[in-house]
C-alpha positions as a Markdown table, in Angstrom:
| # | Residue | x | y | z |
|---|---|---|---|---|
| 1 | Unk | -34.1 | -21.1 | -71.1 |
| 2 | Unk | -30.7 | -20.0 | -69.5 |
| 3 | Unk | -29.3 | -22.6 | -67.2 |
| 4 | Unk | -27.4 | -21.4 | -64.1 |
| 5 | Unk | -23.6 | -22.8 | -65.3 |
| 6 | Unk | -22.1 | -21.8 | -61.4 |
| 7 | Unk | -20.5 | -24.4 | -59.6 |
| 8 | Unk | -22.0 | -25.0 | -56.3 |
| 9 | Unk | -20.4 | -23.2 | -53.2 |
| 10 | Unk | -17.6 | -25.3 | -51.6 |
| 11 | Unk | -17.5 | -25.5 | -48.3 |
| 12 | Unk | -14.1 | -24.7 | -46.6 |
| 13 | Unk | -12.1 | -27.5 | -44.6 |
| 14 | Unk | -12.1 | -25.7 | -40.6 |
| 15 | Unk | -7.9 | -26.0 | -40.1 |
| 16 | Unk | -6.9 | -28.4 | -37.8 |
| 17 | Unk | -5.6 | -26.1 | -34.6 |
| 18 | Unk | -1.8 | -26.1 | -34.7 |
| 19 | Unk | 0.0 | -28.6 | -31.5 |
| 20 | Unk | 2.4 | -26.5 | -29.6 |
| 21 | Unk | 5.3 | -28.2 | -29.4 |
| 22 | Unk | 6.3 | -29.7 | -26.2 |
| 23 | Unk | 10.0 | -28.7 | -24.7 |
| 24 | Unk | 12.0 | -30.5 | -22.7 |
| 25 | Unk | 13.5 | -28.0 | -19.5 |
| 26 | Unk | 16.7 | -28.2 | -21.6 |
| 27 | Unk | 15.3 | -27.2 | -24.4 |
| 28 | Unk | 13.1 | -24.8 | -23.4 |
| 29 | Unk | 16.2 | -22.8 | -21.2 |
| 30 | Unk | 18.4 | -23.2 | -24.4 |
| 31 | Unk | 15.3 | -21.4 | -26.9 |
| 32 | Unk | 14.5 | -18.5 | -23.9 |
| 33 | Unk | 18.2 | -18.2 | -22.6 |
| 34 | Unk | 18.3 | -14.1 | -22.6 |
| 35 | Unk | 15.2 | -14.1 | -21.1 |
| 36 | Unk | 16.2 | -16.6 | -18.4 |
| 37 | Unk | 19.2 | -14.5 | -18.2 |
| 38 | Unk | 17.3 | -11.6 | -17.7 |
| 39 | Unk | 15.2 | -12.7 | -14.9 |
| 40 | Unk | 18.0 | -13.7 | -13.3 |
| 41 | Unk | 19.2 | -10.6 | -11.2 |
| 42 | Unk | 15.2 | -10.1 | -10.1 |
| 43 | Unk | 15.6 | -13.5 | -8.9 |
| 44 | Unk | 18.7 | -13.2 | -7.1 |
| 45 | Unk | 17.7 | -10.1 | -5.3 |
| 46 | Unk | 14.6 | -11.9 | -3.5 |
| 47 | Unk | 16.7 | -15.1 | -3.2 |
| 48 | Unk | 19.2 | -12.7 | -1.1 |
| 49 | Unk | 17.5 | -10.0 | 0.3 |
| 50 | Unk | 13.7 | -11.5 | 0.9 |
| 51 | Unk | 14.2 | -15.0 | 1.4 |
| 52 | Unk | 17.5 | -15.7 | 3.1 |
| 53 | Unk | 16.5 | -13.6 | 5.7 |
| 54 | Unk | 13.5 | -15.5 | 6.5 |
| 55 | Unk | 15.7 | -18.1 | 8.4 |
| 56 | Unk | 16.2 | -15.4 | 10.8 |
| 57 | Unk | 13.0 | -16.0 | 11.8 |
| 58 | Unk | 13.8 | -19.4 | 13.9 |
| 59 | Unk | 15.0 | -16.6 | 16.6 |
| 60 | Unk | 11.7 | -15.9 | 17.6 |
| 61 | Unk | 11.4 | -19.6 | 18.9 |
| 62 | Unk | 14.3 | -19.1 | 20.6 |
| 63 | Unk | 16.1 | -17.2 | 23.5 |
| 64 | Unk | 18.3 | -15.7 | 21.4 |
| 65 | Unk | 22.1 | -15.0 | 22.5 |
| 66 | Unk | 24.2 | -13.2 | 19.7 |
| 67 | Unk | 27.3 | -14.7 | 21.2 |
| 68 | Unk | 25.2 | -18.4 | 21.2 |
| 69 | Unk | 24.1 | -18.1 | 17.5 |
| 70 | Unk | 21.3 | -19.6 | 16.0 |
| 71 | Unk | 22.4 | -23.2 | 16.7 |
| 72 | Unk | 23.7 | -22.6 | 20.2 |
| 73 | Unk | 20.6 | -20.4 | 21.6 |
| 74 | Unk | 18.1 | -22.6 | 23.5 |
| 75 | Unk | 14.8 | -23.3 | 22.0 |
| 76 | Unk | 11.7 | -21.9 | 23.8 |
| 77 | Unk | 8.7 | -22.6 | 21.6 |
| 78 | Unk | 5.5 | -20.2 | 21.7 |
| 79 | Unk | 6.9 | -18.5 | 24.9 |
| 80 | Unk | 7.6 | -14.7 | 23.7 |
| 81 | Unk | 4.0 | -15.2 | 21.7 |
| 82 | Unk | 2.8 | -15.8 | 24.8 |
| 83 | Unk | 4.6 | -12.6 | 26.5 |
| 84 | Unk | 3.0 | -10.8 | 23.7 |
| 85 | Unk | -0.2 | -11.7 | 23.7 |
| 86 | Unk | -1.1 | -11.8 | 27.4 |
| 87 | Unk | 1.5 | -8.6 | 28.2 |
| 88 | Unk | 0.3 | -5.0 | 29.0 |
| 89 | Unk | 1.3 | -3.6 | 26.3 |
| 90 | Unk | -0.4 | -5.6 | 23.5 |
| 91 | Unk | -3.9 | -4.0 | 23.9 |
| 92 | Unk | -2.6 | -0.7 | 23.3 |
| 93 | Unk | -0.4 | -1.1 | 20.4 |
| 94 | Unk | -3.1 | -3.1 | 18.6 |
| 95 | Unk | -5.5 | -0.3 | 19.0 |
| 96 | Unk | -2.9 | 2.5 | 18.2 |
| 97 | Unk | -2.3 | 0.6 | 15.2 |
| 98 | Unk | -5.6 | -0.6 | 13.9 |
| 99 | Unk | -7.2 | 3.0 | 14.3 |
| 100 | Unk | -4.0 | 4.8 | 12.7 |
| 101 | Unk | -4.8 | 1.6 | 10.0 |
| 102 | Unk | -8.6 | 2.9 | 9.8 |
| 103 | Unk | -8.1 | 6.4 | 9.5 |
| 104 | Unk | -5.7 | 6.1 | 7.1 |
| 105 | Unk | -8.5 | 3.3 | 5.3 |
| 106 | Unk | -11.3 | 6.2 | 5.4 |
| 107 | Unk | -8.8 | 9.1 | 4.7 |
| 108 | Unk | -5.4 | 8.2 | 2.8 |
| 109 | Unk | -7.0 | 5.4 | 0.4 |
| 110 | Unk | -9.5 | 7.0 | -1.5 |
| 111 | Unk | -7.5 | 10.3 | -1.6 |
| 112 | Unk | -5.4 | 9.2 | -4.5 |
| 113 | Unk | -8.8 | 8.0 | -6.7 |
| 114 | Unk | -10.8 | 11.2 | -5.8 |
| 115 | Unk | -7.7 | 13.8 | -7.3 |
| 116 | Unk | -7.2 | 11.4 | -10.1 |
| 117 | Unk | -11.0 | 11.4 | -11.0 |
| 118 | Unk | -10.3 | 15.5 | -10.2 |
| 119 | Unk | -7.8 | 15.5 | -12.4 |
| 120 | Unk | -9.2 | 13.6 | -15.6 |
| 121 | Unk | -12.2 | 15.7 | -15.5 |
| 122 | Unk | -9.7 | 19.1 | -16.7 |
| 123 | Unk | -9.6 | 19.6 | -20.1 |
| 124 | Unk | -6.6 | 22.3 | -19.9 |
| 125 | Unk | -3.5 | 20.1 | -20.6 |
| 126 | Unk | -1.6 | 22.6 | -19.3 |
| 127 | Unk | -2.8 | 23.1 | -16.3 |
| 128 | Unk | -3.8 | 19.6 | -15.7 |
| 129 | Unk | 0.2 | 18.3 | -16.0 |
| 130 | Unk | 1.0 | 21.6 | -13.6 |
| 131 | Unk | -1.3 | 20.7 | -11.4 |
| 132 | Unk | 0.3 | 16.9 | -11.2 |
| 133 | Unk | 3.5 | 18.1 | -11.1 |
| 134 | Unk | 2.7 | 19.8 | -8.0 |
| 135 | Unk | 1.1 | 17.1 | -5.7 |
| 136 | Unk | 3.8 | 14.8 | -7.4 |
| 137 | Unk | 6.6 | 16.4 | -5.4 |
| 138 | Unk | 5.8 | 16.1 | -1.4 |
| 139 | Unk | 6.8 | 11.9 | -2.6 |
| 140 | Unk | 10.5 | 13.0 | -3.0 |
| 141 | Unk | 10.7 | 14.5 | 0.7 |
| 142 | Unk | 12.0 | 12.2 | 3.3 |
| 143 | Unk | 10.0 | 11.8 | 6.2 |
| 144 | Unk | 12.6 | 14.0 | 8.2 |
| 145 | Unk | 11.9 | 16.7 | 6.2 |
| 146 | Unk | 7.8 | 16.3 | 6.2 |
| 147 | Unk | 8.5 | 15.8 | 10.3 |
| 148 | Unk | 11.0 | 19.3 | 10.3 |
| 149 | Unk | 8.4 | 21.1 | 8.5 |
| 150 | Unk | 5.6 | 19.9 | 10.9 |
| 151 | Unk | 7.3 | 21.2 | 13.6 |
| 152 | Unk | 8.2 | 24.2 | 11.9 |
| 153 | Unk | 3.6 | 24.7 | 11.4 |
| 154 | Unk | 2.7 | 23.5 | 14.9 |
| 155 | Unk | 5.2 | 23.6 | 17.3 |
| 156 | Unk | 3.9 | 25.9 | 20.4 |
| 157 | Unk | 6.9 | 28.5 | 20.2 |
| 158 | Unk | 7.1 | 28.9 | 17.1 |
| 159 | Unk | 5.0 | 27.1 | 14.7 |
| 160 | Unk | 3.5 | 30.0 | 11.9 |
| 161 | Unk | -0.3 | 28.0 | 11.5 |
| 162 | Unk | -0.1 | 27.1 | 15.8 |
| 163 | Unk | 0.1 | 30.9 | 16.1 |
| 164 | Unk | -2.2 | 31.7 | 13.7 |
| 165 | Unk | -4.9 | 29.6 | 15.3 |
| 166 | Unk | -3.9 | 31.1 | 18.4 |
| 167 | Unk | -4.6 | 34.8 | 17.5 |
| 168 | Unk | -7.6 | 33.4 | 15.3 |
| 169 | Unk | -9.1 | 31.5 | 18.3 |
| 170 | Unk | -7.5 | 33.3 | 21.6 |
| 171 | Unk | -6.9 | 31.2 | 24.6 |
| 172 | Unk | -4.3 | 29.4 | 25.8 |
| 173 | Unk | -1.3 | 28.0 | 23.1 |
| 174 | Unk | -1.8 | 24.4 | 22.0 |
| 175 | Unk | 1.2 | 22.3 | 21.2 |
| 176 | Unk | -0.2 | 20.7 | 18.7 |
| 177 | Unk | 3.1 | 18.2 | 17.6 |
| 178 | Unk | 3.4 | 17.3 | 21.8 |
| 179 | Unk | -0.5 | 17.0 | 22.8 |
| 180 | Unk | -1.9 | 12.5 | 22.2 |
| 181 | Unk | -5.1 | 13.7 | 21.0 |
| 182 | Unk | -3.8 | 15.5 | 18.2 |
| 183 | Unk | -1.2 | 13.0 | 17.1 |
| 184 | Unk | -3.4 | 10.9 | 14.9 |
| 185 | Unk | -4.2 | 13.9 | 12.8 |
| 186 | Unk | -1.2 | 15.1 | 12.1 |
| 187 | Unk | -0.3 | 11.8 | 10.9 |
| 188 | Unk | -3.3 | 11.6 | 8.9 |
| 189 | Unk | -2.5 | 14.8 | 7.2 |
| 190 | Unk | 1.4 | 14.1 | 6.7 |
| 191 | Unk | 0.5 | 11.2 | 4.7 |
| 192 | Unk | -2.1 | 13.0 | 2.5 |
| 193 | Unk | 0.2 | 15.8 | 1.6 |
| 194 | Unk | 3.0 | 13.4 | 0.9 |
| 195 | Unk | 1.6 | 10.1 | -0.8 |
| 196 | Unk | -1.6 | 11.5 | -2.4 |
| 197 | Unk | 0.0 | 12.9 | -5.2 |
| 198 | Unk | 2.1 | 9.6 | -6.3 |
| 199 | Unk | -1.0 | 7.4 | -5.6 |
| 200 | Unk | -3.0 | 8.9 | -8.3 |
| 201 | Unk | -0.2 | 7.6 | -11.1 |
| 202 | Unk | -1.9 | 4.0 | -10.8 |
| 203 | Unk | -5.6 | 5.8 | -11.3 |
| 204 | Unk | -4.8 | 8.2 | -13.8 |
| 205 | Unk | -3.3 | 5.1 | -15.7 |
| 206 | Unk | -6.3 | 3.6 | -15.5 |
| 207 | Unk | -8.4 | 6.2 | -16.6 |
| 208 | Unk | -5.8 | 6.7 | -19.6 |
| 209 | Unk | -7.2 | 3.4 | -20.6 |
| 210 | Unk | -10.9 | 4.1 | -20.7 |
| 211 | Unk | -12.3 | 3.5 | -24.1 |
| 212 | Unk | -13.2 | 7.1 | -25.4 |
| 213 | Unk | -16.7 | 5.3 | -27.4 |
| 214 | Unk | -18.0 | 4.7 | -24.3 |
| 215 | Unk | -17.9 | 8.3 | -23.5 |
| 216 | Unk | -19.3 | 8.8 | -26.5 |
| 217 | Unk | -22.3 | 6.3 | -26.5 |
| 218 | Unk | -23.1 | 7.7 | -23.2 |
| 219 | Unk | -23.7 | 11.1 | -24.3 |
| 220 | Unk | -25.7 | 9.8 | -27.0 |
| 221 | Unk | -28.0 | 8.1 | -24.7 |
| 222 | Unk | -28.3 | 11.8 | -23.0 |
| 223 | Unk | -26.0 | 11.3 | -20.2 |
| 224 | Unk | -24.6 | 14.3 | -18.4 |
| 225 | Unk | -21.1 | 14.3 | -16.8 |
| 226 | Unk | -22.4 | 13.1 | -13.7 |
| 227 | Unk | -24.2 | 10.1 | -15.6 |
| 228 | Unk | -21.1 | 9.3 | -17.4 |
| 229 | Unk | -18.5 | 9.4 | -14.1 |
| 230 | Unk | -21.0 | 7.2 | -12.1 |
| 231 | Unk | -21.3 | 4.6 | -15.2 |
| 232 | Unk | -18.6 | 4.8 | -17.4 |
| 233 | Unk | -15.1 | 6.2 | -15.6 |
| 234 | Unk | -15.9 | 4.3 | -12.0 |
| 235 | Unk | -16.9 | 1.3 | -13.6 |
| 236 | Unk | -13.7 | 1.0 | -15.8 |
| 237 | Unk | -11.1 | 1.9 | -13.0 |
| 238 | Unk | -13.3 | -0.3 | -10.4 |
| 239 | Unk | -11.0 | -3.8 | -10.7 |
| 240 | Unk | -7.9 | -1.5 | -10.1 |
| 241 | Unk | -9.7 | -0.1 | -7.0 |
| 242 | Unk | -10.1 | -3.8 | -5.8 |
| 243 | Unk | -6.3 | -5.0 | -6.8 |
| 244 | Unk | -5.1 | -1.7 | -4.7 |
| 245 | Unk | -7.4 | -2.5 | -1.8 |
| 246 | Unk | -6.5 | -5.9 | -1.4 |
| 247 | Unk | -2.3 | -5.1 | -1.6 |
| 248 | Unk | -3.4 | -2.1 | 1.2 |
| 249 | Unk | -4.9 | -4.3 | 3.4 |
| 250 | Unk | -2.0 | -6.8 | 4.2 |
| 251 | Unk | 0.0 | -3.3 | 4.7 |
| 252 | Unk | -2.5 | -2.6 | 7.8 |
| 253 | Unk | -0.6 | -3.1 | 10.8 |
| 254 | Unk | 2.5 | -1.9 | 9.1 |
| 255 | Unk | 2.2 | 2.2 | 10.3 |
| 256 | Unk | 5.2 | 4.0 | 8.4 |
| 257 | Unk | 8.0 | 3.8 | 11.3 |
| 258 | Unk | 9.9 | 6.7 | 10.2 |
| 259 | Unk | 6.7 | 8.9 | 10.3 |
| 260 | Unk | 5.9 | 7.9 | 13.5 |
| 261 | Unk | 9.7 | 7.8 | 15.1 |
| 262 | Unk | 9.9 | 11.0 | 14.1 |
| 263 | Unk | 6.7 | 12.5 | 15.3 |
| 264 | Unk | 6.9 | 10.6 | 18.8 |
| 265 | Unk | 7.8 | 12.0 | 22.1 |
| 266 | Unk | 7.1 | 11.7 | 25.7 |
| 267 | Unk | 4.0 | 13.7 | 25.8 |
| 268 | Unk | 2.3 | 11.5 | 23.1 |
| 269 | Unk | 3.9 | 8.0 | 23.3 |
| 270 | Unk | 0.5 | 6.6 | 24.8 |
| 271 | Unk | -1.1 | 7.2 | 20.9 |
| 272 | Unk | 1.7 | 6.9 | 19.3 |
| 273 | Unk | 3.2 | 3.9 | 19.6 |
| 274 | Unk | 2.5 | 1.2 | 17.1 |
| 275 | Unk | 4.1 | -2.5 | 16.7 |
| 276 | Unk | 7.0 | -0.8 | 14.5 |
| 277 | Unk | 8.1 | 1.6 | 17.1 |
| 278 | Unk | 7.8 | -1.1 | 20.3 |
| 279 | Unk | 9.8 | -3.2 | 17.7 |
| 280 | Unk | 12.5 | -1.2 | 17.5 |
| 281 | Unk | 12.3 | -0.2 | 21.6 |
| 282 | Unk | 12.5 | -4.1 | 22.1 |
| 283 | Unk | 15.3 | -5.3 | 19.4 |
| 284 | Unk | 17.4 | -2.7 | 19.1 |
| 285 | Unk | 17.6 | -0.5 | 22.3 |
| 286 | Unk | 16.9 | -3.3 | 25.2 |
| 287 | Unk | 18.3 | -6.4 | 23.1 |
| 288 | Unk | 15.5 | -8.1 | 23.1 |
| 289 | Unk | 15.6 | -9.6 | 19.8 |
| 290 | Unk | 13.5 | -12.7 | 20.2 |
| 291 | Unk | 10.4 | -10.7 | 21.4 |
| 292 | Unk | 10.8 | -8.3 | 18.4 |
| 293 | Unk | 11.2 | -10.8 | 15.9 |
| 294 | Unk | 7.9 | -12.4 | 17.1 |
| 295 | Unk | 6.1 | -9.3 | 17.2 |
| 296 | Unk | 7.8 | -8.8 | 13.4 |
| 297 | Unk | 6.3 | -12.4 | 12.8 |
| 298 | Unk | 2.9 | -12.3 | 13.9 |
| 299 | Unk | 2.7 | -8.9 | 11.5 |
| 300 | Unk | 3.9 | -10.9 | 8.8 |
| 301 | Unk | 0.6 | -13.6 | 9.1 |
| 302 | Unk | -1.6 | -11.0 | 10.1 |
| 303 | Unk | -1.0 | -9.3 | 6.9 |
| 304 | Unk | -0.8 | -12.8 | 4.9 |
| 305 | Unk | -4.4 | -13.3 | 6.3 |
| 306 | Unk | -5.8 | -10.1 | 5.6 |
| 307 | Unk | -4.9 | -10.6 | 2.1 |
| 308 | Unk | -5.9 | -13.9 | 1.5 |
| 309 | Unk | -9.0 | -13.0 | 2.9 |
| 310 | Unk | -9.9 | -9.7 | 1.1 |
| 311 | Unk | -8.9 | -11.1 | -1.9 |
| 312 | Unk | -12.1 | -14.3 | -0.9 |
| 313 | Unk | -14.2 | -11.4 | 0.0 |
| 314 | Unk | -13.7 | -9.0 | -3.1 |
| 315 | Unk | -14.3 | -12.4 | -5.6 |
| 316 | Unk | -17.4 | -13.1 | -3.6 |
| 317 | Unk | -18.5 | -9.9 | -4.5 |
| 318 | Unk | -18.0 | -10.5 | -8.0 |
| 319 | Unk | -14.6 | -8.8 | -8.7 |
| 320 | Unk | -11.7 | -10.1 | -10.1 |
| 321 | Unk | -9.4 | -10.3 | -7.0 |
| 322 | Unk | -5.8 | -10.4 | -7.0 |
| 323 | Unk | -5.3 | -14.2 | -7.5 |
C-alpha cells in the first residue's frame, strides 16, 4: 500500500508591516532638500504677491489718507460696510452681478462639458484635433480685441451682423453694443466664443482617462451610444464636474472687469455695472479707497462662503467635494 511521503503544507509567517521611520524637521529638510528647494519660489510668490497684500486690507476699517498711511489714518470700524450695505447703489450691483453670475451658471459652465463630450464622441483624429484647435484660439485674444470685434458685429453704423438683421428684419437700426437690455447677451456670448474652447482641456482630460473595458462591457450588455454616454462617460467625468463647480462658485460675484469696462458706456451703465466696475469708479477715479477695499473685502467672504458651502452641499450629495 503506497504511503503518501509529502510533507505537510507549511503555513507562511504574514511579514510584520515595515515602521516608517520617524524624522526629526532637521532631518527630514536635510533628506528632501531639492524638493524643499523647489517649492521654494511657489512659496515665495504667494508669500509676496497673495499674502502680503492682505494687510492692505486694514484700510477698509479705516478712513484712509495716502499721505496719513496705514498707521496714521483714523480708525472707523464697520462704517463704509455700512455705507455699502444701506447705499443706493448696493441693490443694483448685486443684482447686475448675481444675474450676469446666473447666466453665465446656465450658459458658460456647462458649455465646456457639452463640446468636450462633442468632441470625444468623433472618431476622425484629424478632424477632431482641427476642430480643437479652432475653439482653442478665441483664449489667446485679449478682451480688447473680443470688445473691438464686437463693436465691429453690432455697432449701429457699421456693425456687418447689426446690418444684416436690419435688412433681414426691416425697421428701425438697433444699437445692439449701446442698448441695457441687450448688454447681458452680448456678454454671455463673448464669454462662450472666448473661454469655451480652453474649458474643455480639463474635460477632455477626463474623458482621456475613462477605462476603455467599460466601454467595452457596456456594449456587451447591448448598450447603444446613448446607453453608454448616460452610464459610462458622465459617470466617470462626474467628480471633475463637481471639483469645477465648486472652484466656479466662489468666482460668482467676480464678473470679468475687463469684459465689462470695455463693453460699458452711458447708454447701458444701469445693467452693466457690477462690484468690479463701481470698484474701480470708487478707488481709483474718486479716491475712495476705503469704500473699494470693503466692497473688494466683502467679495472675498462672499466667495469663501460659497465655497465652503458648495463643497457641504456637493458631499451631502454623495460626491467627493473639493476638501
Amino acid at each position: 500500500m503506497a504511503t503518501d511521503l509529502a510533507p505537510p503544507p507549511v503555513k507562511a509567517v504574514p511579514r510584520k508591516p515595515r515602521r516608517r521611520e520617524k524624522l526629526s524637521l532637521g532631518a527630514a529638510l536635510l533628506r528632501y532638500r531639492w524638493l524643499y528647494l523647489m517649492l521654494l519660489p511657489g512659496l515665495a510668490y504667494f508669500a509676496i504677491f497673495k499674502f502680503l497684500p492682505m494687510y492692505g486690507l486694514t484700510i477698509a476699517f479705516q478712513d484712509f489718507v495716502p499721505f496719513l498711511g496705514y498707521s496714521g489714518s483714523e480708525w472707523v470700524g464697520l462704517a463704509h460696510f455700512e455705507d455699502l450695505f444701506t447705499g443706493p447703489d448696493f441693490g443694483r450691483l448685486l443684482g447686475n452681478t448675481l444675474i450676469l453670475a446666473l447666466l453665465m451658471i446656465v450658459f458658460a459652465f456647462p458649455a465646456p462639458i457639452i463640446v468636450a463630450l462633442m468632441l470625444n464622441e468623433l472618431r476622425h483624429n484629424v478632424l477632431k484635433r482641427s476642430i480643437q484647435s479652432l475653439v482653442y484660439i478665441p483664449h489667446f485674444l485679449s478682451w480688447t480685441i473680443v470688445a473691438s470685434l464686437t463693436y465691429l458685429l453690432f455697432s449701429v453704423d457699421f456693425g456687418v451682423i447689426a446690418n444684416w438683421i436690419h435688412g433681414f428684419l426691416g425697421g428701425t437700426k438697433v444699437d445692439y453694443v449701446a442698448q441695457a437690455e441687450w448688454f447681458r447677451p452680448i456678454i454671455v456670448m463673448q464669454t462662450l466664443w472666448k473661454s469655451t474652447g480652453w474649458g474643455t482641456i480639463i474635460y477632455l482630460a477626463a474623458l482621456a482617462g475613462v477605462n476603455a473595458d467599460l466601454y467595452e462591457a457596456a456594449r456587451m450588455d447591448g448598450a447603444g451610444r446613448w446607453r453608454q454616454f448616460w452610464h459610462v462617460t458622465l459617470p466617470a467625468i462626474r467628480p471633475t464636474i463637481v471639483v469645477m463647480a465648486i472652484l466656479t462658485s466662489g468666482n460668482l460675484l467676480d464678473a470679468s472687469f475687463e469684459q465689462i469696462w470695455l463693453m460699458t458706456n452711458s447708454l447701458n451703465r444701469s445693467t452693466a455695472d457690477v462690484f468690479d466696475t463701481f470698484v474701480y469708479y470708487v478707488g481709483i477715479t474718486q479716491g475712495g479707497y476705503s469704500y473699494a477695499t470693503a466692497v473688494g473685502l466683502f467679495k472675498g467672504v462672499a466667495g469663501v462662503v460659497l465655497i465652503f458651502g458648495c463643497n457641504w452641499l456637493a458631499k451631502r450629495l454623495g460626491q467627493r467635494g473639493l476638501f
